[in-house]
N, C-alpha and C positions, 0 to 999 in steps of 0.2 A: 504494500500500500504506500509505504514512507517514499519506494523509488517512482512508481508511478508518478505519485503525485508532485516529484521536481521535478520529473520529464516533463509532466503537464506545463509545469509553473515557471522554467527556465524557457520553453517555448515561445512561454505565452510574455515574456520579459523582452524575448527579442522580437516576434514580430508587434507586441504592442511599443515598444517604443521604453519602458520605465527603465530609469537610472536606476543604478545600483546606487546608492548614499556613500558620502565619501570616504574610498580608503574603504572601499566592501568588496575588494576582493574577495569571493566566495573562495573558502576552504575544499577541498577534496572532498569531504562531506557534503559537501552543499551547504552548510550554516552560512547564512552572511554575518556580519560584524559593523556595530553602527560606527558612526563617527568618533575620532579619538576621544573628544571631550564627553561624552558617555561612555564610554569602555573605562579612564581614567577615574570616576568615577564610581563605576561598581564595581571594580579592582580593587578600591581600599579597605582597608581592618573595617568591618562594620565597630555599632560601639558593643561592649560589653555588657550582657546583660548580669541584674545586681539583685541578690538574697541575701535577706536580710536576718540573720541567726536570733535563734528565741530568746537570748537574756539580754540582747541589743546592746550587745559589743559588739560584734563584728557583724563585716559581710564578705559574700564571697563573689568575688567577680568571673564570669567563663568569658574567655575570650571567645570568638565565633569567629569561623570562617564567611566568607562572604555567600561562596555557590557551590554547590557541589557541580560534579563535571557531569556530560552526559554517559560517558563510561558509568561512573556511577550507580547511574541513574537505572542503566543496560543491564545491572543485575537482575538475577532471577528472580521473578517474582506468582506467586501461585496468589488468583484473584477466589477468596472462600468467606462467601455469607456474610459479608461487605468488610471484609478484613486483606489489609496487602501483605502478603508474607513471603519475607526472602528462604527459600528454604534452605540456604546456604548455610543460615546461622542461626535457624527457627526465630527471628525479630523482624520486625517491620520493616516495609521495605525498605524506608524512607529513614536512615540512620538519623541520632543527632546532630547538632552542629557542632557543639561545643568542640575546642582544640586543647585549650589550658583552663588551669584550677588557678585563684589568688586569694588567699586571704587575707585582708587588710581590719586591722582594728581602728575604731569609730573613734576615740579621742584622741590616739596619736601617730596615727597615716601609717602606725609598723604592719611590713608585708610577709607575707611568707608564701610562699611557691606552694602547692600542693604539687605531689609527685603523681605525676598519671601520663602512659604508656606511652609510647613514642609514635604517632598518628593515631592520636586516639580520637573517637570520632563518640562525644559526651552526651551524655541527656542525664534525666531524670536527678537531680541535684538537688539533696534535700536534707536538712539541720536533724539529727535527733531531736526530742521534744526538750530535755538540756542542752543543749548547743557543745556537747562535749563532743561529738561525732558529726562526721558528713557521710551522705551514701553516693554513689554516683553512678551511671551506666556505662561501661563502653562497647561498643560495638565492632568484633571483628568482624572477619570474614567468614569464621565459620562458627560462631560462636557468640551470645553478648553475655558480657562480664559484669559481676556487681563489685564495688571495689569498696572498702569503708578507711575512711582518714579519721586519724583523731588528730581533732581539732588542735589541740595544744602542741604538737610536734609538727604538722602537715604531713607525716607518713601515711599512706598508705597501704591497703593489704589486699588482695585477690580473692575473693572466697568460690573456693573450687567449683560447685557442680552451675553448669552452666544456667541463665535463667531463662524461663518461658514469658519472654515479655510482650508476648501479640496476646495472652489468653489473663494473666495476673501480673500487674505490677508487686512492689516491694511497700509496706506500711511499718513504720515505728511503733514499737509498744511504748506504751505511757511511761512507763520508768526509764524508758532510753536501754534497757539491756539487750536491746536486737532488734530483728525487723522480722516478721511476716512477707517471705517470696512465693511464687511459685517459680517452680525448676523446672527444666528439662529430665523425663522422668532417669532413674539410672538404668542401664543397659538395655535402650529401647533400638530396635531393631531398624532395617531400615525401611524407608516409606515407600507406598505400597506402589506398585507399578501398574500403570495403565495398562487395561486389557488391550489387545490385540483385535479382541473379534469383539462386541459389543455382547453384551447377556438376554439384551431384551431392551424393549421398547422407555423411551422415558416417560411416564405416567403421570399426571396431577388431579386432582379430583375434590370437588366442594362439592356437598351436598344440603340445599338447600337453606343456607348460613350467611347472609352479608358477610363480605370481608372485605371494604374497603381496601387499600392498600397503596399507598403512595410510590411512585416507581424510584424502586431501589434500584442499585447498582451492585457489580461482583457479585452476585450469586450463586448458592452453589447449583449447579445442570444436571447434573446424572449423579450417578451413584458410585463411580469413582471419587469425584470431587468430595463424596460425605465420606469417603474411608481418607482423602488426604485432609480434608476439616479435623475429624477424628485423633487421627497421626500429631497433626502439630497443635493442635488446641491443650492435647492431653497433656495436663502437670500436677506434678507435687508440689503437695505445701509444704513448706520444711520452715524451721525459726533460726534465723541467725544469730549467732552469739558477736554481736560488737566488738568486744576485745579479743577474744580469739576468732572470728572468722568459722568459728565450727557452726554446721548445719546438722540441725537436728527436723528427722521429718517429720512431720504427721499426716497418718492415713494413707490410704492408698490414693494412687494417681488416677485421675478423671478427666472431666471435661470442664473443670469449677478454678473457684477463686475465690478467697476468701479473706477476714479483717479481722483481726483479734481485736477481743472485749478489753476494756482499761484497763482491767486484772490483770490481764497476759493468760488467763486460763482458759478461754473459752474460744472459738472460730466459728467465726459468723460463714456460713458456704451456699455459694448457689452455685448446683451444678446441673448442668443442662442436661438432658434427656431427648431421645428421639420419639417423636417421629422429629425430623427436618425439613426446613421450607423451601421452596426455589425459589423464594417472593419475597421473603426476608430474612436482614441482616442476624446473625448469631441471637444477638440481644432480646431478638422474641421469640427465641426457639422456648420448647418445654422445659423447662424445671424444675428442682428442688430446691427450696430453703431449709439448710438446715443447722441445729449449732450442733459443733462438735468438743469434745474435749482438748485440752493439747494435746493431747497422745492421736486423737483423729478418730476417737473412738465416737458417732453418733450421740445426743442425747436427749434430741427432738427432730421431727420436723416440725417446722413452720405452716410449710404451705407446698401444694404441688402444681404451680402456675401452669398454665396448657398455654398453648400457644397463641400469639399474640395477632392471628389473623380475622379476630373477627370483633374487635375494638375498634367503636362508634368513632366518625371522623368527631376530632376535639375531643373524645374520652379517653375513660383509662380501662386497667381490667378490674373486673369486679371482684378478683380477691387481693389478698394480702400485698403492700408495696411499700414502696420508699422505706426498707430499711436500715436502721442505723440503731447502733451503741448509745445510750444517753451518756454524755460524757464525765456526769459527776457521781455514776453511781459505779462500783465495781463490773458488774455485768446484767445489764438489764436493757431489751432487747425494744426497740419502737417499731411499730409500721403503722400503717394506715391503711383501709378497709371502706368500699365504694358504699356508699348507701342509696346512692341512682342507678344499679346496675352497670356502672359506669357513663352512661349517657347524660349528656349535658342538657341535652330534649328531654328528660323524666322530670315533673317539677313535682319535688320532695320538701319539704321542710329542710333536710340536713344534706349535705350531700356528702360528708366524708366522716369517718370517725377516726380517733385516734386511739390505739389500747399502747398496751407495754405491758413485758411478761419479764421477771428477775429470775435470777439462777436460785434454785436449781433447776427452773423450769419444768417443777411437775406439774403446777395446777396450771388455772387458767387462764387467759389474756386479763386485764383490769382495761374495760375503758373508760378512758382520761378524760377526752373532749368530743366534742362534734362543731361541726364547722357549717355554715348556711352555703357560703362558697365551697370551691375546689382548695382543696389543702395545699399548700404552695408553701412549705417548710418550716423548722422551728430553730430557735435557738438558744442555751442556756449562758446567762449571766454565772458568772462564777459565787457568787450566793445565793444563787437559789432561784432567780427568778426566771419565768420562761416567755417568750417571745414567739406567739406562735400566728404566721402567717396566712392567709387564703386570699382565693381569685376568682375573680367571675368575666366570660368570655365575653357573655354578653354586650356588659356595659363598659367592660374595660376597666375593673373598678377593683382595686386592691386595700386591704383591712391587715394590720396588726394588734394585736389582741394582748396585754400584757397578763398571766396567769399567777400565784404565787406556786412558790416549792412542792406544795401538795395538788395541782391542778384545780384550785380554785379560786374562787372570785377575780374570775377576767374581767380585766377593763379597758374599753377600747383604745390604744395609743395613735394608730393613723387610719385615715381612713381617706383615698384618693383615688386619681383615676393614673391608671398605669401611666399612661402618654404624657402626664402634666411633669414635665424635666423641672418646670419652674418651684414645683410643690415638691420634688423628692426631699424628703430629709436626711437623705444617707444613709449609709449602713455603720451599724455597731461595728465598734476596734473590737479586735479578739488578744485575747492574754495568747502573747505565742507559745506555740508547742503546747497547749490544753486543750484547745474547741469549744473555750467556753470565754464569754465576754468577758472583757475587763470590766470589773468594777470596785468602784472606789467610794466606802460607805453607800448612799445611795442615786450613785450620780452614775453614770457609763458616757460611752462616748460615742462619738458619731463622726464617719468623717461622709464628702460627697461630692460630685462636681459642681455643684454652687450652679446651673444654669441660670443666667439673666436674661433680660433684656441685652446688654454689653458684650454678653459672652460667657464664656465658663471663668467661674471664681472659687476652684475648692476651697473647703472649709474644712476646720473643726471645732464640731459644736463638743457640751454636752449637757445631759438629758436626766432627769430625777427622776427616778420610775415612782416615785410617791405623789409628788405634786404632776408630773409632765412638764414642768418647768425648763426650758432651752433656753443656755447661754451660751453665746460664742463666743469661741477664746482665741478663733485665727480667722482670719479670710486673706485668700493669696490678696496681694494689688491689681489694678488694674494699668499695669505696664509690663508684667511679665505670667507664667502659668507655674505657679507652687502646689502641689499636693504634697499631702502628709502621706509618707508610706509607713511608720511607727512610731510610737512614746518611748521613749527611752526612760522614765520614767512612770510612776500612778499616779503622777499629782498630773501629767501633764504641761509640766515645766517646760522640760527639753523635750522637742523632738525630732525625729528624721525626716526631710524634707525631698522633693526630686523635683527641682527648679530650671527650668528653660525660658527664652524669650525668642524674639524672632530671629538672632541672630547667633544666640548663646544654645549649644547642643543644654540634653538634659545632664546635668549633676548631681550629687549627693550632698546637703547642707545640715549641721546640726543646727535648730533655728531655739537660742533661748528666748522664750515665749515671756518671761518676765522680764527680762532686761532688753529684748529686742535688738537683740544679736543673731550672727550666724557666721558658721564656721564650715569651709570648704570640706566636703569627706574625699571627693575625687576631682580628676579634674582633666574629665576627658575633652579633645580636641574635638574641633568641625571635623567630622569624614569628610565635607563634601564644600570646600568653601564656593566653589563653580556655583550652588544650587543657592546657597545662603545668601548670594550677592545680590540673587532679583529681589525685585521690588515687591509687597504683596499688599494688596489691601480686602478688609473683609467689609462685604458691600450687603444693604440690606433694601430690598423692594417691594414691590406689591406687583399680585398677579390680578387680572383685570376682574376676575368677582371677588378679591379685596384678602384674599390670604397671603401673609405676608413670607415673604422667599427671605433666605438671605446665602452666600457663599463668600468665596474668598477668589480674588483674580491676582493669580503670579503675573509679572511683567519680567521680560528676561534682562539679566543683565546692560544695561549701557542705554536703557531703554530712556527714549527724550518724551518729555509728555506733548501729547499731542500728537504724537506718531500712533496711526494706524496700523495694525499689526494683523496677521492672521490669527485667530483664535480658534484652542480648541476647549470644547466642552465637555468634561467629564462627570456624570455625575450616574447616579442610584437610586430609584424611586422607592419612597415608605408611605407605604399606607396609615391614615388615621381615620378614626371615629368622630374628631370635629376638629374644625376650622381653626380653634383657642390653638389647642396643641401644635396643630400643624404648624402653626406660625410661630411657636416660640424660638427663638434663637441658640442653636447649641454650636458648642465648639467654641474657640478662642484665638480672637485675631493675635496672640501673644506666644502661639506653640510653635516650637524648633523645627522646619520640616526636614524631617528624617525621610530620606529616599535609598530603596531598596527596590531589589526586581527588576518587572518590565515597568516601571512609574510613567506613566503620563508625563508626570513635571520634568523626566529629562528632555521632554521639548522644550524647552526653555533654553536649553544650550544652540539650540537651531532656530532659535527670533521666532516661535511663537509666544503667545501669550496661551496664559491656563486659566480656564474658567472653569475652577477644583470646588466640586460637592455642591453646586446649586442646588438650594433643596426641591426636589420633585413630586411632591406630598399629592398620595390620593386620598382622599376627602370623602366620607363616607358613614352613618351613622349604621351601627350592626356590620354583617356582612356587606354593605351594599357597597363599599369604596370603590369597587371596581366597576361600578353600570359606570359609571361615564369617566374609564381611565385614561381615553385617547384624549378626547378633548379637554382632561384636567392637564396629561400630560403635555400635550401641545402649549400651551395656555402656559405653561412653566417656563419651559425654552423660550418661549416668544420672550417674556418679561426677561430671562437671565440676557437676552442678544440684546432686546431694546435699553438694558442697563448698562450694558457693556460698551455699546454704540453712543448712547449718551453720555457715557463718560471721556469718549473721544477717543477708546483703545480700540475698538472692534473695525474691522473695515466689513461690515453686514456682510458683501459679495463674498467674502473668505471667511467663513466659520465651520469649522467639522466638528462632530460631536463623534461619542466614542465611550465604550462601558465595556463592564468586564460581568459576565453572568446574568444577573437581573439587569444591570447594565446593559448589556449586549442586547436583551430584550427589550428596553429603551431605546436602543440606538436603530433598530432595524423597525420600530415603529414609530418614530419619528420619521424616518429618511419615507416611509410608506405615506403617512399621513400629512406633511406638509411639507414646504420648501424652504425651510429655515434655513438646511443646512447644506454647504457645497459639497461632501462627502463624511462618509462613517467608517470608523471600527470596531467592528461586533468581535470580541474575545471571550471562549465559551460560554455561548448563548445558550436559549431553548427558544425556539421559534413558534411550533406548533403547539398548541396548548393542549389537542386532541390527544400529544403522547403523554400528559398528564392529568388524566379525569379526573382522579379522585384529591384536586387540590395541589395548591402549588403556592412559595410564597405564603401571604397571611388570606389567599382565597382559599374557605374550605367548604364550599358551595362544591356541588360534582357539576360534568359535563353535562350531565341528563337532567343534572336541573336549570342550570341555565345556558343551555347551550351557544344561548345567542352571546354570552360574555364570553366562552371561549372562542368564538369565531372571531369578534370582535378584537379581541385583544391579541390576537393572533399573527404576527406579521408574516407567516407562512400563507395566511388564506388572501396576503393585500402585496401578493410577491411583484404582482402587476405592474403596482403603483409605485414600486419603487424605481424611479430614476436618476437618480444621484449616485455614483461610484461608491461602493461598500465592501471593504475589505473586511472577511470571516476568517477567525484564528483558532483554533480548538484542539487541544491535548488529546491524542488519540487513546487513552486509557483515562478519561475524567470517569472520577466518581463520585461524581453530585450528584444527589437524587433529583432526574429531570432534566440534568444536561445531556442526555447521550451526547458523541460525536455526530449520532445519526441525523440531530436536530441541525450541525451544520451543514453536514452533507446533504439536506433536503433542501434548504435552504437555495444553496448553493445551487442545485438541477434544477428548483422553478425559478432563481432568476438569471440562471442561462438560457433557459426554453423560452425564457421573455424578453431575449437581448438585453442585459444589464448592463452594463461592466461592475464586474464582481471578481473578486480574486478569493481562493480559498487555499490556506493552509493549514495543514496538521503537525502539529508537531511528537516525533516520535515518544514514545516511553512517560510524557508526559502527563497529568493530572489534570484537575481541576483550573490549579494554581501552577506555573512554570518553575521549574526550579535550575534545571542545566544553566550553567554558564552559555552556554552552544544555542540552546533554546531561547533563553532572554535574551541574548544578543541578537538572534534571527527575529524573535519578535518586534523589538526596537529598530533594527534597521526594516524590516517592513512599515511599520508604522510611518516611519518618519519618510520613506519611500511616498509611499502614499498619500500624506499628507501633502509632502513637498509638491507632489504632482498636481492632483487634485483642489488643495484650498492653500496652498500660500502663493501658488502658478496660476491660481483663477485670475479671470479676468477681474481687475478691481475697478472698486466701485468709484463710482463718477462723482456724488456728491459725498457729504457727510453723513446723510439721514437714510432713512430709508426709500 
């Protein structure tokens, strides 16, 4: 397929006439390569990502690599019940990034190197609940490795039996003595080989049962693929010893995963059972919940969950879920329990309940609460108190409930509608390494992104759960973006800050809060000062029935005002339930832009202007946002070009727009439904809505009910009307549920059959999201190709205005 389609695509270069972008010499491969000032650019050290240890001394910084290569990429990968697995090393297929470990302490800059392998390729990095340990992944070639450092040296150690990281991660027990893995089971044979001749037919069969089903991806086909699911899914739990490195197992090897109780004595297991699905991913296969002892000896089951095909669209299943350890009690087990059969259509009084069962788990559930909404999570203060959430679809309308220690006399603390940014109050600090909030007498804390009017302002409050009384003790300025990432203290004195402005990447600051100080923790440099140099401003308008837009317009370096530029449009349509929401303003004309990937904004290095995240709000009370999504949509663009145009950047005749995903599907319904724009690129889209009936996005209306909104919004059924040059880009293994490949590839033959010009490419080995160095480079030099062709080569415009 990958060769075909440069035969296609090199043909079609030379007899249409398109530049290769400069300094693109294509490779042997056929990858092209953009221009040097984007290649010099996503070549550098991206920055370090930063974790922040539980007694808030230290952190630990991992270096990352920028890209992996497409060799990489080219490993093997077996696609099983919506999981990628390299069978090379039984892990994912997609290694981590990480290259190096750093530890640095928070008051006086001292480092120390952690020792880890020589091209180690890092993930999962994570503090025991005392910060006297670190855990970390590394991923070879034929194996991934768990490695534990203590803290206080930076030594590390290797703990021998390899782990099973596509089926169970690694959890710390509460005292910090080890972690909870699943392995690689020991002397397991090898994996099963593909038949030769077939056994028989592949079968599927519902009988008489709704089963909605949203279109998954990876799934397992026949009945080889359930004996290699089987193969590499199957692990052992075993506990690790921290200081020694020694694995001790429990129980026998399955198809499960599991989470030690606070005690360390108990394991929480859900272990899957067949039958198995062709339709869905792992996660809603059969089941058992069960606890077991350390030793792995059985001591309950919970629950025998069945399969998860025949959950109402917007429900859940009507037995036992969401559960979890309560974190302040030794071992006492929560879930919650549908009291609508799971449908959200049942109008009941209560729709969820909540019980909890203690060890030794003989008797019976105790339930706690009942909820008028859908349960939507709890959380425990560290005295006692509990915070128990719910949600309702309908209205969009979210409730926290404050309860005391014994599950009584709730009082309500918020009561809001999801979508109002303006009303969040934030979420509770958590005491780290507990799971349970910090609190201080009877005060806790809160931090949030502060949404305004202005822009985003975190904060941090805090909160009296006696009176409800809120005092704010920080709000960032309105010249740069501060969030609190922890207290370093209980009073809330000192604490850890991650501070950027437009021109400042982000930092680490201890900020004293009484004296109104602050002191550098690190002091990483611009990656990218090329990107940092444009001009940006964040612009706010009105769409013509009166909801108000806002975004941010990059100007490329050297840029003179009053110069007309070509622009392009990027942006991502969100649905709302009203107009208030739609219009609030979020984000912050004051954050660092960080550029990674294929970004849009390396046009900036090439004299376009960027019209980055105009908001494209559908507007809709209930389900309905989407009866009139083209005309909300159109109505968007129109206000984002005539803003851009009136500020003297835009030259109207040259503006291309251009999305990635739900993006993509903006972009190719624009170019269909009006003539805004001189050319698009669509990068994996869904085009047809028909390959998604049962919902997509936040529509979960089916096809058969309203058929005419699938058509509608459909740029597959308006392939006709598309006259404007549209370049299609699409990872030939994406797995997003709803993007096949196949949605560009259709795409792509009805607006050939209709004389378009349209270009279509695939790229090998790739996903959803591009990841190859080889891959992002082909992508951006297409882009920019096309762009340069299309809207900065259009004929320009004659006056100012329209």
């Amino acid at each position: 397929m990958a060769r075909r389609m440069f035969v296609l695509v090199f043909a079609w270069c030379l007899t249409a006439g398109v530049p290769f972008a400069q300094s693109q010499t294509p490779h042997k491969s056929g990858y092209l390569t953009p221009p040097k000032e984007i290649v010099d650019i996503l070549d550098a050290e991206p920055l370090p990502s930063v974790t922040v240890g539980p007694q808030r001394e230290l952190i630990v910084l991992m270096q990352r690599r920028s890209m992996p290569s497409i060799e990489e990429l080219s490993e093997p990968m077996l696609r099983l019940a919506g999981a990628r697995i390299n069978p090379d090393n039984n892990g994912p297929h997609r290694a981590g990034s990480g290259i190096g470990l750093t530890l640095r302490t928070i008051a006086s800059g001292e480092e120390r190197r952690i020792q880890v392998p020589q091209g180690a390729r890092i993930g999962a990095v994570s503090f025991s609940p005392n910060g006297n340990w670190l855990s970390f992944t590394n991923t070879r070639d034929t194996r991934v490795d768990l490695h534990i450092v203590d803290v206080a040296t930076g030594q590390s150690k290797l703990v021998e039996p390899a782990l099973n990281s596509i089926a169970s991660g690694c959890e710390w027990l509460d005292d910090s003595s080890g972690l909870l893995c699943g392995f690689v089971p020991a002397r397991r044979g090898p994996a099963p080989a593909a038949p030769r001749v077939p056994t028989g037919p592949n079968i599927q069969e519902n009988v008489g049962k709704p089963g909605p089903v949203r279109t998954y991806q990876d799934m397992l086909e026949n009945a080889h693929d359930e004996a290699l699911f089987e193969y590499y899914f199957t692990t052992q739990l075993g506990f690790v010893d921290a200081a020694t490195g020694r694995v001790t197992t429990a129980g026998s090897p399955g198809l499960l995963n599991g989470s030690p109780s606070p005690d360390g004595k108990y394991i929480l297991v859900e272990r899957i059972k067949r039958p198995f699905s062709r339709l869905l991913p792992y996660s809603r296969f059969p089941q058992d919940v069960e606890i077991w002892d350390r030793q792995g000896n059985k001591v309950r089951t919970v629950a025998d969950v069945p399969m998860g095909d025949t959950i109402p669209i917007n429900g859940v299943i009507t037995g036992p879920r969401s559960y979890r350890w309560l974190p302040r009690e030794p071992a006492t087990l929560l879930w919650v329990e549908a009291l609508d059969k799971g449908d959200i259509r049942n109008d009941v009084p209560h729709r969820d309940r909540i019980v909890t069962l203690a060890a030794p788990f003989t008797g019976e559930p105790t339930e706690r609460a009942k909820t008028e909404y859908r349960y939507a999570g709890a959380s425990w203060t560290e005295n006692g108190a509990i915070l128990l959430s719910e949600a309702d679809r309908a209205t969009r309308t979210t409730r926290t409930w404050v309860f005391n220690e014994s599950w009584a006399e709730p009082r309500k603390l918020w009561d809001r509608k999801q979508q109002d940014a303006y009303g969040n109050p934030g979420s509770p600090v958590m005491r780290p390494g507990t799971g349970t909030i910090l609190q201080t007498g009877d005060w806790i804390y809160l931090t949030g992104q502060g949404a305004s009017p202005e822009g985003d302002r975190p904060f941090l409050d805090r909160l009296n759960l006696k009176s409800f009384e809120t005092e704010r003790l920080w709000r960032s300025d309105n010249t740069s973006y501060e969030s609190v990432v922890g207290l370093l203290d209980d009073k809330a004195s000192r604490v850890l800050t991650r501070h950027e402005t437009k021109l400042d990447p982000p930092n680490y600051f201890v900020r004293d809060l009484s004296g109104g100080t602050k002191q550098a923790v690190t002091h990483f440099k611009d990656p990218h000062p090329q990107i940092t140099a444009a001009e940006r401003m964040f612009v706010t308008y009105d769409r013509k029935d009166g909801v108000k837009l806002n975004g941010t317009i990059y100007l490329p370096p050297g840029y003179k005002k009053g110069q007309r530029l070509p622009m392009v449009v990027w942006a991502y349509p969100r649905e709302f339930v009203d107009a208030d929401a739609a219009s609030q303003v979020t984000g912050s004309p004051h954050r660092f832009t960080t550029v990674s990937g294929a970004s849009h904004l390396l046009l900036l290095t090439q004299g376009y202007a960027i019209f980055d995240g105009p908001t494209m709000p559908i507007v809709g009370p209930g389900e309905t946002a989407n009866d009139t999504y083209v005309q909300q949509l159109v109505a968007s663009a129109e206000a984002a070009i005539d803003k851009a145009v009136e500020l003297g950047i835009a030259d109207r005749n040259r503006v291309g727009v251009g999305g990635h995903s739900y993006g993509a599907f903006m972009t190719a319904n624009l170019l269909a439904h009006s003539d805004l724009f001189a050319a698009g690129v669509a990068r994996s889209g869904a085009y047809n809505r028909t390959l998604t009936p049962f919902g997509f996005q936040s529509e979960t209306r089916t096809f058969w009910e309203v058929p005419q909104i699938y058509s509608a919004m459909s740029p597959f059924f308006h392939a006709h009307k598309i006259n404007e040059p549209i370049l299609l880009i699409h990872g030939e293994v994406d797995n997003n549920s709803g993007t096949f490949p196949i949605q560009s590839e259709r795409l792509y033959m009805a607006l050939k059959g209709h004389g378009a010009t349209v270009r279509y490419v695939t790229l090998p080995n790739e996903s959803h999201g591009y990841a190859a160095r080889e891959s992002v480079f082909h992508t951006l030099a297409e882009t920019v190709n096309w762009f340069d062709k299309y809207v900065k080569n259009a004929k320009p415009a004659t006056t100012s205005s329209r």
